[in-house]
KEVO-44459 format. One record per residue (C-alpha): residue in one letter; x, y, z; residue number from 0. Coordinates in pm, whole numbers. Each point is the difference from the previous one (the first is absolute). Example, Ala and Ser with C-alpha at 12.3 -4.5 7.8 and 13.67 -1.06 7.14 Angstrom:
residu:px:py:pz:num
a:1230:-450:780:0
s:137:344:-66:1
***
This chain:
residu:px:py:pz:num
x:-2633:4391:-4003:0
x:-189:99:354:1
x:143:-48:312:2
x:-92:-23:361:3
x:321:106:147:4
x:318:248:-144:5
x:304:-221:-12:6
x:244:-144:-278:7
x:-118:-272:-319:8
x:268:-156:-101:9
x:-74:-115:-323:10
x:158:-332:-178:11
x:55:-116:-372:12
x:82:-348:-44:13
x:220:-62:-298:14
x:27:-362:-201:15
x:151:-273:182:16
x:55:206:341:17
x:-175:69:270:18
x:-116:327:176:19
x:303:174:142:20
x:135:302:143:21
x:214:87:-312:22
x:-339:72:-201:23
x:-216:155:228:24
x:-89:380:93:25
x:-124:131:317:26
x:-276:286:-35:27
x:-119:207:275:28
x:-336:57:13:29
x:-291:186:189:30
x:-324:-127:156:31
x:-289:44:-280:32
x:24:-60:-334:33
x:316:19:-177:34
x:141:-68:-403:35
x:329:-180:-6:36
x:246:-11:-273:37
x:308:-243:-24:38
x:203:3:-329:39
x:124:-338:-84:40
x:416:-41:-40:41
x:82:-7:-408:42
x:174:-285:67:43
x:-355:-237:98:44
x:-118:-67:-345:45
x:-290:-201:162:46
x:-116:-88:365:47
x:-199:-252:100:48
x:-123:117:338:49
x:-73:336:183:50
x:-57:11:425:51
x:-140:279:147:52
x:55:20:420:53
x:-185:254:158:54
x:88:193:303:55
x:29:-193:300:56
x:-369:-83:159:57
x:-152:172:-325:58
x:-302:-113:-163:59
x:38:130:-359:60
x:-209:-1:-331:61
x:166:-51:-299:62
x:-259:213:-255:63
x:208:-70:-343:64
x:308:-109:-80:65
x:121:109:-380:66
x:363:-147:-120:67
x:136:180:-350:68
x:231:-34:-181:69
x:155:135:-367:70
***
């Protein structure tokens, strides 16, 4: 990911039948420039059916690749 400004993503994973919330989200600090995130996802989230990415406030970011794994 690039961004224009340092500041916090705060990353969201949607699991079935909910919607994004609080209780499975991670804030990640980050600086201007480009930047690799990683977020584990909680053992207990077999499947999700939605990720959200907000950028830093007033940001203009570039999402380059996104990769999800699992086992």
């Amino acid at each position: 990911m690039k961004s224009s400004h340092t500041g916090q993503v705060q990353v969201y994973v949607m699991p079935p039948n909910e919607g994004y919330s609080e209780k499975w989200s991670a804030a990640i600090p980050v600086q201007e420039g480009e930047v690799q995130l990683f977020l584990c996802i909680p053992d207990q989230l077999a499947r999700i059916d939605g990720i959200r990415i907000d950028p830093p406030e007033a940001a203009e970011v570039k999402l380059k690749r996104l990769t999800l794994m699992g086992e």
